[in-house]
N, C-alpha and C positions, 0 to 999 in steps of 0.2 A: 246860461240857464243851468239850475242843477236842482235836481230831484231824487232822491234816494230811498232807499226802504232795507228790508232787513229777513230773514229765516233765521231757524235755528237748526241746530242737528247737534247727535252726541257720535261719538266715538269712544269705542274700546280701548283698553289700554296696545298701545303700541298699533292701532289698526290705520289703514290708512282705508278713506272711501271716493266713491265719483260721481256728482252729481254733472248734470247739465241742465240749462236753461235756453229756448230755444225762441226765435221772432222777434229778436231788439233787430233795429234799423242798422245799416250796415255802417250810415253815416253817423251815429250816435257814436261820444268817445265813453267810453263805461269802465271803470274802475272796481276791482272787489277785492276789499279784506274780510278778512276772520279774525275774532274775538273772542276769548277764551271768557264766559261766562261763570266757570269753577275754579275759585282762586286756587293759585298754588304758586309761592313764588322760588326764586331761586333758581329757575332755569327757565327756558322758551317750552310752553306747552305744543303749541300749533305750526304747521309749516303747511303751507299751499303753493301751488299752481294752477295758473290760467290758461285756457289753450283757446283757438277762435277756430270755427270751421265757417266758412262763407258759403250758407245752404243756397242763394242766389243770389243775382245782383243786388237784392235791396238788404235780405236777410242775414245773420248769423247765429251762432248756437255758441253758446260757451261755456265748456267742459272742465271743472271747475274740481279741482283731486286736493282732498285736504288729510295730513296725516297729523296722528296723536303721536307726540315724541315722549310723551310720561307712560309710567308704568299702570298710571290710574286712568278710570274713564274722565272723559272731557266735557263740557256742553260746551258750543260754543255758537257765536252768531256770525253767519255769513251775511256783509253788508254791503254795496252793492251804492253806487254815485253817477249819475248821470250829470256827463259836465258838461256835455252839446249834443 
């Protein structure tokens, strides 16, 4: 099974931020990239990390920290795959 969807969010030049999302199933395998929506080529705009906290046996939360590596603001789309 896969199901997926998508946000957006901007960032500041050179800022990093932290979202979380919280009540996916523990047993769900869930995948998340980020998308740079404002072209700019020539180098890597975005860099993320995924973190998992297991709020209870069935639950998790995942704290999801995305940073801007340009000197310019970013938009970009956080996208998100459910593979089971």
């Amino acid at each position: 099974m896969y199901t997926g969807s998508q946000w957006t969010g901007t960032l500041q030049p050179n800022q990093t931020a932290r979202w979380f999302t919280w009540g996916w199933g523990a047993a769900q395998h869930v995948v998340w990239t980020m998308m740079p929506t404002s072209p700019r080529s020539g180098a890597p705009q975005v860099d993320w990390e995924v973190a998992v906290e297991r709020a209870n046996s069935n639950d998790c939360t995942y704290w999801i920290t995305v940073r801007n590596l340009t000197n310019a603001p970013v938009v970009f789309e956080g996208r998100y795959a459910v593979l089971s």
